[in-house]
C-alpha positions in Angstrom: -11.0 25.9 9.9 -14.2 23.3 10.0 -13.1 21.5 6.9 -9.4 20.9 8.7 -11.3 19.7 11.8 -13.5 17.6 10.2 -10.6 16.0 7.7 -8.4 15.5 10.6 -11.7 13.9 12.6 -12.0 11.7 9.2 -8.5 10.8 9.1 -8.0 9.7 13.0 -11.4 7.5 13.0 -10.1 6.0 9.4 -6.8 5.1 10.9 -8.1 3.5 14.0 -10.6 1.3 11.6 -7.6 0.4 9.8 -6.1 -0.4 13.3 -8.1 -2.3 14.1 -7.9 -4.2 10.4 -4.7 -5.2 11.1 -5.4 -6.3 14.5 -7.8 -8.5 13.3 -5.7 -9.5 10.4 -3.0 -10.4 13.2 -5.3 -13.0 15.3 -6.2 -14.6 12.3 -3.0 -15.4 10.6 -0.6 -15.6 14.1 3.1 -15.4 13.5 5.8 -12.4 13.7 3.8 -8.8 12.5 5.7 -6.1 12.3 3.7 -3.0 11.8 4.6 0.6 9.7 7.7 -1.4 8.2 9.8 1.5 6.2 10.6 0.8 2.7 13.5 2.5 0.8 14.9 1.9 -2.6 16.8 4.2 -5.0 13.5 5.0 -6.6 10.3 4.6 -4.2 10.0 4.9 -0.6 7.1 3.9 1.6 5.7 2.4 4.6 4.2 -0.9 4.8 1.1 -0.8 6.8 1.8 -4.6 8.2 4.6 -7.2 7.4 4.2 -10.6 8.2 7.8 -12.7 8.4 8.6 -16.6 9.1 12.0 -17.5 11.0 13.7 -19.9 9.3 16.5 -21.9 10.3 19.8 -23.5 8.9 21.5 -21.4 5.5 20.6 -18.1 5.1 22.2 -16.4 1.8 21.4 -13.2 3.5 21.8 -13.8 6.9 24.3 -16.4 7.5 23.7 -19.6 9.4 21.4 -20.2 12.6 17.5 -18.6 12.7 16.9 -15.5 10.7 13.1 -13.9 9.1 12.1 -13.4 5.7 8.9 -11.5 4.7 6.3 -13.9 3.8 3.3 -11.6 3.4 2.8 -7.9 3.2 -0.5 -6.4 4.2 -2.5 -3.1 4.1 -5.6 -2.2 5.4 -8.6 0.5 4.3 -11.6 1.4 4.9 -14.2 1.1 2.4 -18.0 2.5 2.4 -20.1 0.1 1.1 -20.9 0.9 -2.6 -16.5 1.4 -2.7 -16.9 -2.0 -0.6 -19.4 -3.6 -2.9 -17.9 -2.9 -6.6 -13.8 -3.9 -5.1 -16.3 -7.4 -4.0 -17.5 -7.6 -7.4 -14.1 -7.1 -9.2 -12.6 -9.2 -7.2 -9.5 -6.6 -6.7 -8.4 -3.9 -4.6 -7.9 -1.4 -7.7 -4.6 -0.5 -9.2 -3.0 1.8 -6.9 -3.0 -0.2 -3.8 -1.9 -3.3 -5.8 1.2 -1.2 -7.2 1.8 0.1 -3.7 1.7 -3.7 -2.3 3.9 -5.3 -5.3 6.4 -2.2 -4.6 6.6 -3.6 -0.9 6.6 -7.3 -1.9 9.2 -6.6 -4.1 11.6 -4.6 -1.5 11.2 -6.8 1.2 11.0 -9.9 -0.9 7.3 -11.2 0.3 5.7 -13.4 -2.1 2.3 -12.6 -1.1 0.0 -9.8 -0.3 -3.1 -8.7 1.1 -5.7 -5.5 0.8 -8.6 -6.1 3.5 -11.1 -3.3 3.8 -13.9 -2.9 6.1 -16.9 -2.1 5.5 -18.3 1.6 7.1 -21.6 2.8 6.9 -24.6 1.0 5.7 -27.3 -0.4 7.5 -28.2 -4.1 9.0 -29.1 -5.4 4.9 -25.5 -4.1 4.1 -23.3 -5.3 7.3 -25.0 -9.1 6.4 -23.2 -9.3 3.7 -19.7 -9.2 5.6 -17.8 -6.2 7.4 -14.1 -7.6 6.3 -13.0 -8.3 2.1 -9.2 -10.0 1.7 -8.3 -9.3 -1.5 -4.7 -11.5 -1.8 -2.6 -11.7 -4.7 0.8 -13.2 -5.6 4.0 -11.0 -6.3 4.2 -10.3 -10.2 7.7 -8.8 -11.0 5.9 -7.5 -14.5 4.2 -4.7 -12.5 7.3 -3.7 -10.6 9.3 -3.7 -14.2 6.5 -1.6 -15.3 6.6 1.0 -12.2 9.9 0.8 -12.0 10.2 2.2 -15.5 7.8 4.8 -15.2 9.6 5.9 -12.2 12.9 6.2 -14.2 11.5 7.9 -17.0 9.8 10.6 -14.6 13.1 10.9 -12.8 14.9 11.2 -16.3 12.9 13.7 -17.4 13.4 15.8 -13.7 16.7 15.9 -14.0 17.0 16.8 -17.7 14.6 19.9 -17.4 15.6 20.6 -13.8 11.4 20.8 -12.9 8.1 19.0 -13.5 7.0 21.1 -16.4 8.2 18.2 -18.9 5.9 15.4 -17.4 3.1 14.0 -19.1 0.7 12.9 -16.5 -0.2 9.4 -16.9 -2.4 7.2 -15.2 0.2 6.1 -13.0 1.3 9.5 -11.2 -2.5 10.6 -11.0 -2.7 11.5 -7.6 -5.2 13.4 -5.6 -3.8 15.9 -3.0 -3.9 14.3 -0.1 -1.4 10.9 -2.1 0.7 13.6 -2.9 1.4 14.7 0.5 2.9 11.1 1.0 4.3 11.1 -2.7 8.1 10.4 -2.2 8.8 12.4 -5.6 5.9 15.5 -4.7 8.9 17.8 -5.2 9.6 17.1 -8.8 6.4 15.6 -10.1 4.1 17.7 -12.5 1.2 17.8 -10.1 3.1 17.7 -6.6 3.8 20.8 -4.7 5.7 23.3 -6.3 
């Protein structure tokens, strides 16, 4: 019963940092945020943390004529201890799960750009001088969605042929830890989900 306590305790301060991430995120970039945007395809489904969109005026191929908004930027936030905070600093990247995660979104709601920012928890005075916030932003790149996209099909394929997860190879992309899975829109039929 502790460790529940304490994981919901972890999870309720992590998501008020990453509240507050987004706030922040929000008063620096002004324009229309919505927030928790819900993304469905007929192969992933997720939930944007923060979507930025910019009205636009005159023809709209998908709206029509007059003012309509188009996702501009899509944005998630985390919370990063310092050495996790450090190393992303160093690589210059957010790691390859969150950036498949974002170019998913991007590519759903049509944004162009995206944006990781962590904050920094933990450390001491030495370690806060560096910086609390790290952007990492990067362009939409249809060759990772094409990629995921196929993995995705292949994992589906293979579902439906064998009628349960025992077929699946894990790969690198479906490595998840338990509590991904939990949020995992295929946990039912994936080879490490819930069975």
């Amino acid at each position: 019963m502790a460790r529940s306590t304490a994981s919901a305790s972890a999870t309720t301060l992590g998501q008020a940092i990453e509240d507050d991430v987004l706030a922040d995120l929000a008063s620096a970039t002004p324009g229309e945020w919505r927030y928790q945007v819900k993304v469905e395809t007929e192969w992933f489904r997720g939930t944007a943390d923060a979507v930025l969109y910019e009205p636009r005026r005159g023809d709209c191929a998908e709206h029509g004529l007059g003012t309509c908004s188009h996702a501009v930027l899509v944005a998630d936030s985390k919370s990063a201890n310092t050495a996790s905070w450090e190393i992303k600093e160093r690589q210059g990247s957010c790691g390859d799960e969150i950036e498949a995660q974002l170019q998913l979104y991007m590519h759903a709601l049509g944004a162009k750009r995206a944006i990781a920012v962590f904050r920094k928890t933990g450390g001491n005075a030495k370690d806060m001088a560096k910086g609390v916030y790290l952007p990492i932003e990067f362009p939409y790149r249809p060759e990772v969605v094409k990629r995921l996209h196929g993995t995705a099909q292949s994992a589906l394929r293979a579902a439906r042929e064998h009628g349960d997860g025992e077929a699946f190879v894990p790969s690198r992309a479906f490595a998840q830890t338990a509590w991904q899975c939990q949020y995992c829109s295929y946990k039912g039929i994936c080879w490490g989900g819930e069975k």
